[in-house]
C-alpha positions in Angstrom: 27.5 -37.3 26.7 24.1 -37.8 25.5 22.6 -34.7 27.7 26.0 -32.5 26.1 24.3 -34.0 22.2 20.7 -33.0 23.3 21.7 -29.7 24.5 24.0 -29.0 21.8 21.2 -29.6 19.4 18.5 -27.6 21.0 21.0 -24.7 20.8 21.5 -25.2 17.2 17.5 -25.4 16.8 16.9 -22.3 18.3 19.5 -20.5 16.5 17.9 -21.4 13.2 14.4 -20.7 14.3 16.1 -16.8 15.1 17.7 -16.9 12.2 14.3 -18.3 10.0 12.6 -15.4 12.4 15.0 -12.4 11.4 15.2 -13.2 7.8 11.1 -13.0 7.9 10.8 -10.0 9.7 13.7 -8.3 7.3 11.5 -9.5 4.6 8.5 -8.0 5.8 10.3 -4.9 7.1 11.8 -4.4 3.6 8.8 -5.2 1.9 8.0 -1.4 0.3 5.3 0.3 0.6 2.3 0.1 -2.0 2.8 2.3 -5.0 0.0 4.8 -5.8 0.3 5.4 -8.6 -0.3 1.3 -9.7 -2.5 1.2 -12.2 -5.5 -1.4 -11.5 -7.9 -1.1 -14.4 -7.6 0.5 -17.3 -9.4 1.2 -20.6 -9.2 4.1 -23.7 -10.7 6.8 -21.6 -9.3 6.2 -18.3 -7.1 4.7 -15.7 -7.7 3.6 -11.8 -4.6 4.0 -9.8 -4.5 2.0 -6.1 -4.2 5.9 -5.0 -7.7 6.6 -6.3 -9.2 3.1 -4.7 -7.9 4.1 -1.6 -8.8 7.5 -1.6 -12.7 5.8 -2.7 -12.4 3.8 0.6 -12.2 6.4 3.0 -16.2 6.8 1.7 -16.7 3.9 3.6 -17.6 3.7 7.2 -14.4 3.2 9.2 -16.0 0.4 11.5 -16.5 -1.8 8.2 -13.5 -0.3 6.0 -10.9 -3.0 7.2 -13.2 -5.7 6.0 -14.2 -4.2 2.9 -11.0 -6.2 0.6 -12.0 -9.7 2.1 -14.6 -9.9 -0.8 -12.9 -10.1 -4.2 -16.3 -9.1 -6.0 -17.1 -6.1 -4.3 -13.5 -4.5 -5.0 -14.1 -5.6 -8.3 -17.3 -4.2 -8.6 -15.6 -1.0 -7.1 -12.8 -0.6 -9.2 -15.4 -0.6 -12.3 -17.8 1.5 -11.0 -14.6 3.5 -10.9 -13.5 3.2 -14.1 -16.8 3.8 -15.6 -16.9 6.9 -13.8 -14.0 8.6 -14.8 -14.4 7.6 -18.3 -17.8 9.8 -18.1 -15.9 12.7 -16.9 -13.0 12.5 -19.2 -15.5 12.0 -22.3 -17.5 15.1 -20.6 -14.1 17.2 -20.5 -13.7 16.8 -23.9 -17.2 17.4 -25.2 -18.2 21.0 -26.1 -21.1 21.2 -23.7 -19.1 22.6 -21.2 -18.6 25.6 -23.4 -22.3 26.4 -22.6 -22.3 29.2 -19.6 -24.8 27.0 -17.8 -23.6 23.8 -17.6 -20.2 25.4 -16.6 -21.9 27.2 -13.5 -23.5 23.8 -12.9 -20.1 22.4 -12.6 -19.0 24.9 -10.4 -21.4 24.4 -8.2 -20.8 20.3 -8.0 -17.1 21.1 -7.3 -18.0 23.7 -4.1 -20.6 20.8 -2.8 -17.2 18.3 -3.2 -15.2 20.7 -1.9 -17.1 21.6 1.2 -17.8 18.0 1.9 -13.8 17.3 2.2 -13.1 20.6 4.2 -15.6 19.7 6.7 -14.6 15.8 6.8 -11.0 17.1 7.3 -12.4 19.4 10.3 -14.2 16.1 11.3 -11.3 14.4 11.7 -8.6 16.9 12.9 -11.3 17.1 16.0 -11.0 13.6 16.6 -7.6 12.9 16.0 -7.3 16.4 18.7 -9.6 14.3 21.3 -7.8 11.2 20.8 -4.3 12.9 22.0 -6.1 14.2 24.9 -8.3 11.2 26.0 -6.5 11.1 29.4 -8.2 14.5 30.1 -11.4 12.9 28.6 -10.9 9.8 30.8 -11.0 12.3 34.0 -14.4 14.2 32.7 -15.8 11.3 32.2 -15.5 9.6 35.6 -16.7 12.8 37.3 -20.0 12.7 35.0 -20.3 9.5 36.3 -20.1 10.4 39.7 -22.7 13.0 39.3 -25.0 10.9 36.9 -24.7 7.4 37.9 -28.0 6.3 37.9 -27.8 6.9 33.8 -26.1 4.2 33.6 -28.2 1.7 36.2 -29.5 -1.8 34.2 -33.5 -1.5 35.4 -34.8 -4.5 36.3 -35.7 -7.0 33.1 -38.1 -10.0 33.1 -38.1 -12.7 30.6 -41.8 -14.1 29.3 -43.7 -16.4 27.4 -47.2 -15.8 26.1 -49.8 -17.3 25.0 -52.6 -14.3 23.3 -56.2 -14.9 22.5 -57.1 -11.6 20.1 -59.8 -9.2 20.8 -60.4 -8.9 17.1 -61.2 -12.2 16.3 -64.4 -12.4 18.9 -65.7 -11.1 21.8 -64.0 -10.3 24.9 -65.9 -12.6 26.5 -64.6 -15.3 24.6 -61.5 -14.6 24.7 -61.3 -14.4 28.4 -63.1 -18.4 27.9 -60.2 -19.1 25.8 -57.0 -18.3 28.0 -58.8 -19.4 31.0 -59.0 -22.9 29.3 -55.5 -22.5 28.2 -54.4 -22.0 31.4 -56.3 -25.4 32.8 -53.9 -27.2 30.6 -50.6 -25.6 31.3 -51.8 -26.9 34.7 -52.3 -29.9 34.1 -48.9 -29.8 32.4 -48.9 -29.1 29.0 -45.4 -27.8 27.2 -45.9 -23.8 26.7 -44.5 -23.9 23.5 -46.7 -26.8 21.7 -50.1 -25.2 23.0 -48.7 -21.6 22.3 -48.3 -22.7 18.6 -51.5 -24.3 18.3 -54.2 -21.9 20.1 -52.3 -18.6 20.7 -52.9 -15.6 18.0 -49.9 -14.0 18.0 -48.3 -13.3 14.4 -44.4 -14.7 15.8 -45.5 -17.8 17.9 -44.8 -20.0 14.9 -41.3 -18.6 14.9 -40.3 -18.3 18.9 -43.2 -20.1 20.5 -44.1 -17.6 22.6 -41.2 -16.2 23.7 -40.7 -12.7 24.3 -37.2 -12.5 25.2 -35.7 -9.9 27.9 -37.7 -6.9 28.2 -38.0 -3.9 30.8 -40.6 -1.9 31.9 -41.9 0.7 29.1 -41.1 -2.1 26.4 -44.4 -3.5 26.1 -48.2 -2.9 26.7 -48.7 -1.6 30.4 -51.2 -4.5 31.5 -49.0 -6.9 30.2 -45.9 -5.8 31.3 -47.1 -4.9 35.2 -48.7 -8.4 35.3 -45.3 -10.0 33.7 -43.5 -8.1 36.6 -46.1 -8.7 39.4 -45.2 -12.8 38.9 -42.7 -13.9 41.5 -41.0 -17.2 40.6 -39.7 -18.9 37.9 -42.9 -21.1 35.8 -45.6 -18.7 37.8 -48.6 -18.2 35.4 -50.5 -15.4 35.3 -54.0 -15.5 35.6 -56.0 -14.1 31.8 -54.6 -10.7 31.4 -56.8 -7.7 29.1 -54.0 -5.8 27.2 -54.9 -3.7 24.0 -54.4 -6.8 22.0 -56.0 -9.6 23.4 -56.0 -11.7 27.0 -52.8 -13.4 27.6 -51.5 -16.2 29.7 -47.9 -15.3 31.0 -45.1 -17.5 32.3 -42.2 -16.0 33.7 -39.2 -17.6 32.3 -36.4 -15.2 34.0 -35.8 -12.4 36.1 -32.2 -10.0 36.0 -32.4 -7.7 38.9 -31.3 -4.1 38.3 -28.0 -3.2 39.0 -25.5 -0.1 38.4 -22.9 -0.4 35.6 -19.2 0.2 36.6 -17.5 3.0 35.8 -14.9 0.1 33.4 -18.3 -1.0 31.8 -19.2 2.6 30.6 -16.3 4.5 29.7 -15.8 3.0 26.5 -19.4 4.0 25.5 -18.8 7.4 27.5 -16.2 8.3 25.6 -17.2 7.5 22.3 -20.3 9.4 23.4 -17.9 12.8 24.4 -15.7 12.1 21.2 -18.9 12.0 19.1 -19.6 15.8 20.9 -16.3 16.8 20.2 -16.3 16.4 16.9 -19.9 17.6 16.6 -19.1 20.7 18.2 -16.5 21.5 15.9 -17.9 21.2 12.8 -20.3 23.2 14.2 -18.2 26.0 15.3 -17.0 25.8 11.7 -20.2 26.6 10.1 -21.1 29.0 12.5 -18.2 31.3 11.9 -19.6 31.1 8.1 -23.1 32.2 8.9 -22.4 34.6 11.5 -19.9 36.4 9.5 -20.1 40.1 9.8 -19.2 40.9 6.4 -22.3 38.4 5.3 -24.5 40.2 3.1 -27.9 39.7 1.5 -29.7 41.8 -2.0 -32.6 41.9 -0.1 -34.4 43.1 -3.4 -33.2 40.9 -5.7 -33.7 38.0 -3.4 -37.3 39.0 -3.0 -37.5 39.3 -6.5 -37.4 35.3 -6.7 -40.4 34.7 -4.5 -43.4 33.9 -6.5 -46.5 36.0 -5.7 -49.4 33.9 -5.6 -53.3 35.2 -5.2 -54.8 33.5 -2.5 -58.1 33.5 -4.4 -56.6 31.7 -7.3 -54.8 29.5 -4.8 -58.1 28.0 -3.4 -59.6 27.9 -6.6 -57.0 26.2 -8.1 -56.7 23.7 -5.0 -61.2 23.1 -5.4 -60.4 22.2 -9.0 -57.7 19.8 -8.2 -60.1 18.0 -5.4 -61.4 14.8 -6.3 -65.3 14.5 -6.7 -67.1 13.4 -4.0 
């Protein structure tokens, strides 16, 4: 009887959970959609509609735009940056300096820079949107480039360091050679690398990391210092006093990742973005090509020439002696 109860009641529990469930997901199903036309901030001049703040955030970046609302100040500070700036334009609108033949060409041109810039976003992302419904195909390129250039994406060997530098600019080389050779005596002798970094060794950052380089490859840092940082074999190895162009070091090798060849899972993500990045490239390139290699292009050659200023070289040099400082 009491198994029949217990069983009776989970039963009922779960129905009301499906029930709660359902009514929540009707709610958020009906929920409708966010009206454009909402006005968010207002004053005598002007009005900013949700459509307009949304239309503003496609300006941003679209790896940050999702984040962009989390801050209650900056939307603020949108929304009257906004509103200040369409109150300028209305106010313009209904001045009388637009009468004036110049400012009105001026304002044609500001209107063909705004409309160029959305012609060739749209083309932007009609390419994308084009390489995202075929990124199968995409998929298939890119594992074939990888097949063919592999060793692209090989992880070279890396070595991690930490220094202790003794600057040529401060004294003789001589003495600096002294120097890390004493240094050295008392890493020996068991000294932490990091205390005696901080207190003898000349580099700018040792307050800050000790000595510690980090990870680096070859081609990252100086030559001498990087082929002796590579030449040490183990773990806690010192080097002996190494010249680079900035001083003698003492070098401890603190790590060592051998190289190794990506998989093809690791890269595609960054091969793809790479080809989609192309893609899209390419197209708003074809677009502006069309534009400049249009046969029915045309060019006053003699009223363009007309705006280039003649200028006598003789007058030019004079002109530039006069404008030399004295010596």
């Amino acid at each position: 009887m009491k198994r029949t109860r217990h069983q009776s009641r989970l039963r009922m529990l779960h129905a009301m959970a499906f029930i709660t469930l359902a009514t929540l997901g009707l709610a958020t199903y009906a929920q409708p959609a966010p009206d454009p036309s909402e006005v968010l901030v207002e004053n005598r001049w002007a009005k900013v509609t949700r459509g307009d703040y949304e239309a503003e955030l496609l300006k941003v970046p679209a790896d940050i735009r999702g984040g962009f609302a989390t801050d209650k100040k900056r939307v603020t500070d949108l929304l009257v940056r906004m509103l200040v700036g369409k109150s300028l334009a209305v106010q313009a609108r209904a001045s009388d300096f637009y009468k004036d033949a110049e400012m009105q060409r001026r304002r044609a041109l500001e209107i063909d820079r705004v409309d160029a810039g959305l012609f060739i976003a749209q083309v932007e992302e009609s390419a994308g949107r084009d390489f995202d419904s075929r990124k199968a195909q995409f998929e298939l390129r890119a594992r074939e480039l990888y097949a063919v250039r592999g060793e692209k994406y090989r992880l070279p060997e890396q070595v991690d360091t930490s220094h202790i530098l003794f600057d040529f600019s401060k004294r003789e080389r001589a003495g600096a050679q002294k120097l890390a050779l004493e240094a050295r005596a008392k890493l020996v002798a068991g000294a932490d690398f990091a205390t005696l970094a901080k207190e003898v060794s000349e580099d700018p950052s040792v307050l800050q990391n000790g000595g510690h380089t980090g990870y680096f490859d070859r081609g990252k840092m100086d030559s001498k210092f990087t082929d002796a940082a590579f030449a040490l074999k183990n773990v806690g190895d010192l080097s002996e006093p190494v010249a680079s162009s900035f001083g003698y070091h003492i070098i401890r090798l603190d790590g060592r990742i051998a190289s190794r060849q990506r998989t093809f899972e690791e890269v595609l993500p960054e091969m793809l973005a790479e080809e989609r990045k192309t893609y899209i490239n390419n197209a708003r390139d074809a677009a502006l090509a069309a534009i400049r290699s249009d046969p029915l292009s045309k060019m006053n050659q003699a009223a363009v020439d007309a705006l280039i200023v003649k200028v006598d070289p003789e007058l030019m040099r004079k002109a530039n002696e006069l404008a030399e400082p004295p010596k």
